[in-house]
VEXMIVO-273476 format. One record per residue (C-alpha): x, y, z; residue in one letter; residue number from 1. Coordinates in pm, 1 decimal. Last residue first. Layout:
east:north:up:code:pos
X:Y:Z:a:NUM
...
***
This chain:
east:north:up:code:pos
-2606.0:389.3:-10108.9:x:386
-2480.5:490.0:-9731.8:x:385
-2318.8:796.3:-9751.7:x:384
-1956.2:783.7:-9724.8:x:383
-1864.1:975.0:-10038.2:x:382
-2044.4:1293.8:-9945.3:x:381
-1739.8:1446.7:-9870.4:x:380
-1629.2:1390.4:-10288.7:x:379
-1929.0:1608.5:-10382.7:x:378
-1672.9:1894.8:-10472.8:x:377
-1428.0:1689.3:-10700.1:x:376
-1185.3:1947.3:-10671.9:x:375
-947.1:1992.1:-11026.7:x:374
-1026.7:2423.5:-11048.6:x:373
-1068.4:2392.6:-10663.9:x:372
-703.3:2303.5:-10687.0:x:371
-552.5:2597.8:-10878.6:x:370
-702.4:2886.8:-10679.5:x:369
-550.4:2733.9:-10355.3:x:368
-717.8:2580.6:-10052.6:x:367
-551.4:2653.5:-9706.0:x:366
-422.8:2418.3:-9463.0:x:365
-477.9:2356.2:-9133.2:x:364
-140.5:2368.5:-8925.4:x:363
23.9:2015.2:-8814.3:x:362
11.9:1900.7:-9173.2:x:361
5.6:1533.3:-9212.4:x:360
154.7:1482.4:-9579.4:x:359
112.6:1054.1:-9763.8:x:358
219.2:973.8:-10059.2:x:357
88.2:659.6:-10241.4:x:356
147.2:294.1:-10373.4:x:355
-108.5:53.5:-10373.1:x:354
-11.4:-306.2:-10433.5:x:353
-158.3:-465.1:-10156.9:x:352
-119.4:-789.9:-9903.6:x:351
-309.2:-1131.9:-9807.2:x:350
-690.0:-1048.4:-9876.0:x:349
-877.3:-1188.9:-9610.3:x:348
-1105.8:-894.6:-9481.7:x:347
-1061.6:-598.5:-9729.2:x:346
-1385.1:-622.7:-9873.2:x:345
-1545.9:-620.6:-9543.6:x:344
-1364.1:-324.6:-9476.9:x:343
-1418.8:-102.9:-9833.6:x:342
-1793.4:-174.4:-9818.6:x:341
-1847.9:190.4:-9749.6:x:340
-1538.2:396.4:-9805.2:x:339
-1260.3:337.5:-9512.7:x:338
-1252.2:639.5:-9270.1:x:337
-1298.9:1025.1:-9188.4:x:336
-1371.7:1182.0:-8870.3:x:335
-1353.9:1646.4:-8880.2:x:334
-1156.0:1791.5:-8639.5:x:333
-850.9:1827.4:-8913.9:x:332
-937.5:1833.7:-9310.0:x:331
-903.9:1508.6:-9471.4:x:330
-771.3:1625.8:-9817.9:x:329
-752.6:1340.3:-10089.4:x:328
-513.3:1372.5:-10411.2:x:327
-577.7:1191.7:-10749.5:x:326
-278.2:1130.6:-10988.0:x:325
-351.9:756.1:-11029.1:x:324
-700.6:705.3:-10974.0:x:323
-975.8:676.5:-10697.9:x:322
-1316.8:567.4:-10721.7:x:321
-1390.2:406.7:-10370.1:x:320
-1096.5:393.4:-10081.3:x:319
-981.8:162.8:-9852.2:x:318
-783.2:-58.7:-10045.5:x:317
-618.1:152.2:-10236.3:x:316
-555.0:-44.9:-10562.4:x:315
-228.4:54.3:-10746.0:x:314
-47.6:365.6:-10845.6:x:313
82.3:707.8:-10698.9:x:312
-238.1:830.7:-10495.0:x:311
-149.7:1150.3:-10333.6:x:310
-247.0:1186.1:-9932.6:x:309
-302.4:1489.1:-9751.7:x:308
-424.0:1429.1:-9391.2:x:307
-474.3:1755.9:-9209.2:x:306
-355.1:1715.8:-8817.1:x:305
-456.3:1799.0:-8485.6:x:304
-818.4:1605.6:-8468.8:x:303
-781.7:1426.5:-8734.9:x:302
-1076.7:1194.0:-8620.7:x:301
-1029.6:805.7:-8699.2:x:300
-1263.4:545.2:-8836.1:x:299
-1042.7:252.7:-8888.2:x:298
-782.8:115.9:-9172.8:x:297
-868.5:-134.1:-9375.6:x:296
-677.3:-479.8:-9320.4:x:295
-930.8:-635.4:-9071.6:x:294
-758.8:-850.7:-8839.3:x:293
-969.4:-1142.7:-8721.2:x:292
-708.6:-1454.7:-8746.0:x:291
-436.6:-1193.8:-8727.0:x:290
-195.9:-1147.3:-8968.0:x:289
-239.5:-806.8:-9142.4:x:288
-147.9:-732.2:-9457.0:x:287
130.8:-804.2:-9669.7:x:286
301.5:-467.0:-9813.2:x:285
313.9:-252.4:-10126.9:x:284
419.5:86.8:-10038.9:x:283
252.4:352.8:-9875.3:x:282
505.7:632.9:-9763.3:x:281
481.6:888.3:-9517.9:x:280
581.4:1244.5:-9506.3:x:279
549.1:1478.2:-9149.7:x:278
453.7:1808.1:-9082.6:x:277
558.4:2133.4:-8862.4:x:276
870.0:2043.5:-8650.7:x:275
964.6:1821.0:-8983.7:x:274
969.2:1429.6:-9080.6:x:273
1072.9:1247.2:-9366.4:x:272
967.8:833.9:-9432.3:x:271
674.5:738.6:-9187.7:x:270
503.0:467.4:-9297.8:x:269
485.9:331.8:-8954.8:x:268
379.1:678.0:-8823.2:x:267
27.3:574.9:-9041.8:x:266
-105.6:331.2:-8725.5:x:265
-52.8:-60.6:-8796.2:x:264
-362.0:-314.8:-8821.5:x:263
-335.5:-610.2:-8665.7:x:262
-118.2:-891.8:-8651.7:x:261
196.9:-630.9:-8799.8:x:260
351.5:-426.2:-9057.8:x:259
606.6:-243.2:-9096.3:x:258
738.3:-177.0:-9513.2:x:257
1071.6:-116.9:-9667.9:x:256
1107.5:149.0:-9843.1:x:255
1329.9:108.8:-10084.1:x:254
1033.7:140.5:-10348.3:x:253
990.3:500.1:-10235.7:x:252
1305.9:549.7:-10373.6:x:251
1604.2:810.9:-10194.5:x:250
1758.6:1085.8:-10337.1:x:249
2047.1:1351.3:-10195.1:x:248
2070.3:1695.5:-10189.9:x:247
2366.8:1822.1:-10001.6:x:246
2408.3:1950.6:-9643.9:x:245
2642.9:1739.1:-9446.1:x:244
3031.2:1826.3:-9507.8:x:243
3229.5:1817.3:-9811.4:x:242
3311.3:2007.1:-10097.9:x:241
3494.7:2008.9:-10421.7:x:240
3593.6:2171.5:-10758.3:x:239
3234.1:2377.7:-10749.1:x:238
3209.0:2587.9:-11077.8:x:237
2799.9:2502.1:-11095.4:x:236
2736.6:2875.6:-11096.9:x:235
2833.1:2985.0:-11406.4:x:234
2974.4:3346.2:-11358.0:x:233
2913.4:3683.1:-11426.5:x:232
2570.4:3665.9:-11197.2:x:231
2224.5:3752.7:-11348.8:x:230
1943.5:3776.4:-11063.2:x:229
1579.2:3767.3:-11185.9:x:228
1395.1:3773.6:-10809.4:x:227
1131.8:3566.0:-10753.9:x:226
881.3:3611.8:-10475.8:x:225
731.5:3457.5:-10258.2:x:224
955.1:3527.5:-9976.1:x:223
1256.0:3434.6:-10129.3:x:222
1255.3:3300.1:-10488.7:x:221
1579.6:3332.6:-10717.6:x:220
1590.4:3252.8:-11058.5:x:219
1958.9:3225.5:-11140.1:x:218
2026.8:3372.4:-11506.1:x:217
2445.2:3339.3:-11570.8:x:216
2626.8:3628.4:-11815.9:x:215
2936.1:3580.4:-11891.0:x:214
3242.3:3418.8:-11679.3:x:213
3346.5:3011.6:-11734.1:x:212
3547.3:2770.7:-11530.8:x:211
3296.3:2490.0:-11470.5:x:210
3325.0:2243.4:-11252.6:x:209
3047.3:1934.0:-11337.9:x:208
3038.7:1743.4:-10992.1:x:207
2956.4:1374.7:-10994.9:x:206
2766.3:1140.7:-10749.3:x:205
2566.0:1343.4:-10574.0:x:204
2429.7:1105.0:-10285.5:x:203
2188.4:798.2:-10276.3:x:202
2016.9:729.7:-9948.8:x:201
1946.9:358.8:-9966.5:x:200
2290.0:281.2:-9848.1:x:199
2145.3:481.5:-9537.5:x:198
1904.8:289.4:-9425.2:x:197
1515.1:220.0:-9499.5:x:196
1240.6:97.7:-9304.6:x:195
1429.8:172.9:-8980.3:x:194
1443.2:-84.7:-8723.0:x:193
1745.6:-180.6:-8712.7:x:192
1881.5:207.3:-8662.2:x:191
1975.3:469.9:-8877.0:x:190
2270.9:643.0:-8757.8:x:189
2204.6:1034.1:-8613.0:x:188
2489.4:963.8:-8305.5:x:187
2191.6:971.1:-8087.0:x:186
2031.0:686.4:-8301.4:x:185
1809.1:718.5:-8568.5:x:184
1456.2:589.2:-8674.4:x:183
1249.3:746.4:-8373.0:x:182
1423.7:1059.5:-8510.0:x:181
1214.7:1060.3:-8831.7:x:180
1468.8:1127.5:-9149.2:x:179
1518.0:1510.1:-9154.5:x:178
1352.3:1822.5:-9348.9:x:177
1422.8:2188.4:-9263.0:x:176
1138.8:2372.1:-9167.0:x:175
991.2:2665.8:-9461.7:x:174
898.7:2325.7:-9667.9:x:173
807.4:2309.1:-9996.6:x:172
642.8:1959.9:-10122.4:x:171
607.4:1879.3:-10438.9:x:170
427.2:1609.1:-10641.3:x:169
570.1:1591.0:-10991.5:x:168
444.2:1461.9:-11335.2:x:167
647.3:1455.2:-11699.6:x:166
590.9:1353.1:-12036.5:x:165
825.6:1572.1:-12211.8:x:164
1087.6:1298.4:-12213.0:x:163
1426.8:1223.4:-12067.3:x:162
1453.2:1531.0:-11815.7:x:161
1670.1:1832.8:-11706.9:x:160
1607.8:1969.2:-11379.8:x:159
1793.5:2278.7:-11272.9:x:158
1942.2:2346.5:-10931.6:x:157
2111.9:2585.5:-10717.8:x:156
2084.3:2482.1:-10373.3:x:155
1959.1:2736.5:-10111.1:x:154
1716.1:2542.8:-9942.1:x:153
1794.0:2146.9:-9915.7:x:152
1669.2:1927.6:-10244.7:x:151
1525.8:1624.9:-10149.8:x:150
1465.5:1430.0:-10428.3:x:149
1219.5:1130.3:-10398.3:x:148
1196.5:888.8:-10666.5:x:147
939.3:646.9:-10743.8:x:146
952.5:723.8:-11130.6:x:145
1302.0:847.9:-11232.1:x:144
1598.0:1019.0:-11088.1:x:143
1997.0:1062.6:-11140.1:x:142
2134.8:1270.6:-10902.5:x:141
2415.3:1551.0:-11024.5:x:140
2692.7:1780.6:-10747.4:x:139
2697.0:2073.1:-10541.8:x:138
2646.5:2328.6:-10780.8:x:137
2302.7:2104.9:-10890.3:x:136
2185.2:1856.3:-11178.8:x:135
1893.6:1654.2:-11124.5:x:134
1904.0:1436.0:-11415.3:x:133
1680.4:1262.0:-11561.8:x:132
1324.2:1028.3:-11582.3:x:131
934.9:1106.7:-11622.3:x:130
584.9:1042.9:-11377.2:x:129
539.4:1045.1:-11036.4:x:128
900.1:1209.7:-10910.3:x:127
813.8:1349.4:-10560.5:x:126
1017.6:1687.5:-10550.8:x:125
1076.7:1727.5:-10155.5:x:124
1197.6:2092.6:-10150.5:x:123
1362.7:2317.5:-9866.8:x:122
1208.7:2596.0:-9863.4:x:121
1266.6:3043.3:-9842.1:x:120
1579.2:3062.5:-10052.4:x:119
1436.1:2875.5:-10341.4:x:118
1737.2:2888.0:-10624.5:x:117
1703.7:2804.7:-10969.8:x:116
1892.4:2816.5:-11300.8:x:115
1828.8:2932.5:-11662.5:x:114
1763.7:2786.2:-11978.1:x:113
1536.2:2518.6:-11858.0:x:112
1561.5:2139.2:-11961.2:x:111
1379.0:1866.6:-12138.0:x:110
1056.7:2157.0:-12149.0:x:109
749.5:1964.1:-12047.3:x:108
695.3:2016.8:-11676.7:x:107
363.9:1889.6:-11521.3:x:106
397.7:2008.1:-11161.8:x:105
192.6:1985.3:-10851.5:x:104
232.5:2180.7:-10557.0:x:103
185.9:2119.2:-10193.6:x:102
260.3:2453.3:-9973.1:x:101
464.9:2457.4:-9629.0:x:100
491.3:2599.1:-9258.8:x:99
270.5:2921.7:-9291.7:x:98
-29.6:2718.8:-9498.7:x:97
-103.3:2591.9:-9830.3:x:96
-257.3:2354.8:-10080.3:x:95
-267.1:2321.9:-10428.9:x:94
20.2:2534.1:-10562.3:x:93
99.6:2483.8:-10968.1:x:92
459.7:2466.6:-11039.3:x:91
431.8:2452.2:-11458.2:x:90
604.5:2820.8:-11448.9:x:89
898.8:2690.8:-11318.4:x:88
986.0:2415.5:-11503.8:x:87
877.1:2605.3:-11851.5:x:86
647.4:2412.9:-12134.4:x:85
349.9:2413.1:-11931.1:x:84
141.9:2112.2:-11855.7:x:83
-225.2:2133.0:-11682.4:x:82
-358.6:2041.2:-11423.8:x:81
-612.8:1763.1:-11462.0:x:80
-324.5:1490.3:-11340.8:x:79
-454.8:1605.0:-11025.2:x:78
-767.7:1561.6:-11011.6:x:77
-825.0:1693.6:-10633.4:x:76
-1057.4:1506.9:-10338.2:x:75
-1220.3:1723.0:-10118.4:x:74
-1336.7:1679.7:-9725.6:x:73
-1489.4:1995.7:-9636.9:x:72
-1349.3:2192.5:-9342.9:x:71
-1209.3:2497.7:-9438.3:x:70
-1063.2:2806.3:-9336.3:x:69
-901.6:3025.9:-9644.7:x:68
-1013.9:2869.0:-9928.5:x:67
-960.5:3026.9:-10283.0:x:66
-575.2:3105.5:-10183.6:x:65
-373.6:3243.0:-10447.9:x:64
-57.0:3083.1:-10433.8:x:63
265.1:3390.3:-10439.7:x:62
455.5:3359.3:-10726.7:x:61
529.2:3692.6:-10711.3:x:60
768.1:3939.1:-10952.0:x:59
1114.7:4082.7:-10951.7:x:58
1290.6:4144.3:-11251.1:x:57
1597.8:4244.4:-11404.4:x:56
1859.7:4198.3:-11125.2:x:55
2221.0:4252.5:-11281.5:x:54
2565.6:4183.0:-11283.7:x:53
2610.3:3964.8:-10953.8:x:52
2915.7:3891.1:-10876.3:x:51
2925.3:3662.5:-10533.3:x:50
3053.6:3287.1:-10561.7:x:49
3380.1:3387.5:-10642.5:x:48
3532.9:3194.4:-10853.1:x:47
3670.3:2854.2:-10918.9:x:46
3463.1:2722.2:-10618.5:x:45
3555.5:2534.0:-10343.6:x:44
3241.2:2417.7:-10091.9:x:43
3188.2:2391.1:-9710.5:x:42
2891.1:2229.2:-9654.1:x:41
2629.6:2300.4:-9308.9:x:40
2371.0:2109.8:-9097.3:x:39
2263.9:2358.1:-8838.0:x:38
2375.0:2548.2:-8584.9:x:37
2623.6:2778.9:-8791.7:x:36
2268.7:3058.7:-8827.0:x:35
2018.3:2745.0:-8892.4:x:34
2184.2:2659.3:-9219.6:x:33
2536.1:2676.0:-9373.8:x:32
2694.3:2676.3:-9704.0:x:31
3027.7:2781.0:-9597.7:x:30
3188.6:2917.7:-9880.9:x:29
3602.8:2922.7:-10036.0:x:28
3722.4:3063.3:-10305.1:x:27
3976.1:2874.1:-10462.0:x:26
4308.1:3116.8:-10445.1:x:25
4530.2:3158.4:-10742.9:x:24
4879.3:2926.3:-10803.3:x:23
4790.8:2853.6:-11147.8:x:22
4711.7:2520.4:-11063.8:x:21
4470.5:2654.1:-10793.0:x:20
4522.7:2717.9:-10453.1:x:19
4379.4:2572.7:-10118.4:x:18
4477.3:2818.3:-9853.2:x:17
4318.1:2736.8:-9494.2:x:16
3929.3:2805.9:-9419.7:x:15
3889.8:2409.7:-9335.8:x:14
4231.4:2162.4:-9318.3:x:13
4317.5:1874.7:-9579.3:x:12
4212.5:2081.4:-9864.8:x:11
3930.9:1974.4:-10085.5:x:10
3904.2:1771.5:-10446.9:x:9
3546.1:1656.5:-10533.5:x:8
3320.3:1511.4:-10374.4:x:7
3297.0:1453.4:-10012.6:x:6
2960.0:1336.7:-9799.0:x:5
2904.3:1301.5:-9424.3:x:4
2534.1:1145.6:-9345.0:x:3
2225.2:1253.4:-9449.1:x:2
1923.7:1308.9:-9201.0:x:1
***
């Protein structure tokens, strides 16, 4: 969960006058969530926040679901989808259900002429492959490979990047994501414990204010859909904020890994955490210290959960054939476990190198058009004895 954040210049006292120069009123917003229950920023902006000139379009970006009830096992190519120039249109949704949709993304464009808003999720934009800037009205985040950006609903955003050579794993969620509460303390601290704390968190760090009127594109999706909304005037015109809801970034190599005599159950990679799913992180690690510990993980039954996980780089041990890029789906009810040979292998090696994401879905999810176009279809029979 982040902590209290200011940028910027601000009054000394909430929804009192805080005037300009020229002696005009800032215009003040409450960027709130969870109807004033939530986590909520109150921002400054040169102007108002709400002229709108135009909506041109509305369309749907809805995923098209191939698979609506499944229980195969499949594993996804996922550096097989395919790059697109725009940031937008390169979002390509793999997986689905009511509470959140997986999507991978092979942007080229450096940066997009137009703004962003997703109304309906907040997003966890897993940076695989590329460098930049996150730039948003509440502040800029540098990022690069091993990055997480967590990008709260309702921030307006664009990503502008070093190269053209880019890959991102995305999460949108319709629950609002938080560090796991086993991790924090009732005042919302990070404990001991934690694998990571909050100087690993890293906040907006500079705020570009801009006094301009014309004509401003911010993409807009709610519900599925995205509305073309043209506003007269540039949205990043914040001159300060402060509160608790702000993107912020955090590396999956400042993670910093639990481990154990024997072998240690996935919450211990647990990074972010919703009512609905949960994010873990594999990192390199030692392995297992007992005399007879066996390093692969066990046979286990999802019984409540699909297991999602997206291969970043390195050797997973306890799987056969897989590459950088390559997602797994372990559908719930169903066992699933090491590959053949993979535990005996495993037995005395000191540590690993692999590196991967990990989303546990509490609802089963749903198969979209784009990912049985990368499926590896006999991947379930994978643990037949050769």
């Amino acid at each position: 969960m982040p902590f209290y954040h200011k940028l910027g210049e601000i009054p000394p006292k909430r929804h009192t006058q805080f005037r300009k120069p020229d002696g005009e009123l800032y215009s003040e917003q409450l960027f709130g969530t969870i109807g004033f229950d939530g986590m909520s920023t109150n921002s400054y902006h040169v102007h108002r926040p709400t002229q709108v000139k135009e909506i041109r379009k509305q369309y749907s970006v809805k995923p098209e679901i191939a698979r609506e009830n499944n229980m195969q096992s499949y594993r996804f190519r996922g550096f097989e989808i395919k790059p697109e120039k725009d940031f937008l249109d390169s979002r390509k949704p793999v997986l689905t259900n009511s509470d959140c949709t997986i999507i991978l993304a092979a942007p080229q464009k450096r940066t997009q002429d137009y703004f962003y808003k997703n109304t309906d999720s907040d997003e966890l934009i897993f940076v695989h492959k590329g460098s930049g800037k996150l730039r948003t009205h509440l502040g800029n985040l540098d990022f690069k490979y091993g990055d997480y950006l967590l990008i709260p609903r309702g921030i307006i955003y664009k990503m502008d990047f070093n190269t053209e050579d880019n890959r991102l794993f995305i999460v949108e969620s319709r629950r609002p994501i938080y560090t796991p509460k086993r991790y924090r303390n009732w005042f919302g601290q990070l404990l001991e414990h934690s694998p990571f704390c909050e100087r690993d968190l890293r906040q907006p760090y500079e705020l570009e204010t801009n006094d301009e009127k014309g004509e401003f594109l911010i993409k807009v999706k709610k519900q599925d859909d995205i509305f073309e909304m043209v506003y007269a005037t540039h949205p990043f015109d914040v001159v300060g904020y402060d509160g608790y809801n702000y993107p912020y970034a955090f590396s999956i190599h400042d993670f910093e890994p639990i481990t154990g005599r024997i072998h240690q159950p996935p919450p211990v990679h647990q990074t972010f955490e919703t009512d609905a799913f949960v994010v873990c992180s594999f990192v390199p690690r030692k392995y297992d210290y007992h005399p007879l510990s066996i390093p692969a993980p066990y046979n286990h039954s999802n019984i409540d959960s699909d297991e999602v996980l997206y291969y970043v780089d390195g050797d997973f041990m306890s799987r056969a054939d897989v590459e950088a890029g390559h997602i797994s789906l372990h559908p719930a009810g169903i066992p699933h476990g090491p590959h053949p040979g993979t535990a005996e292998k495993s037995i005395g090696k000191e540590g690993t190198e692999e590196l991967a994401v990990m989303v546990d879905t509490f609802k089963p999810l749903k198969l979209c058009k784009e990912a049985m176009g990368i499926a590896d279809e006999g991947y379930y029979k994978s643990w037949l004895d050769h």
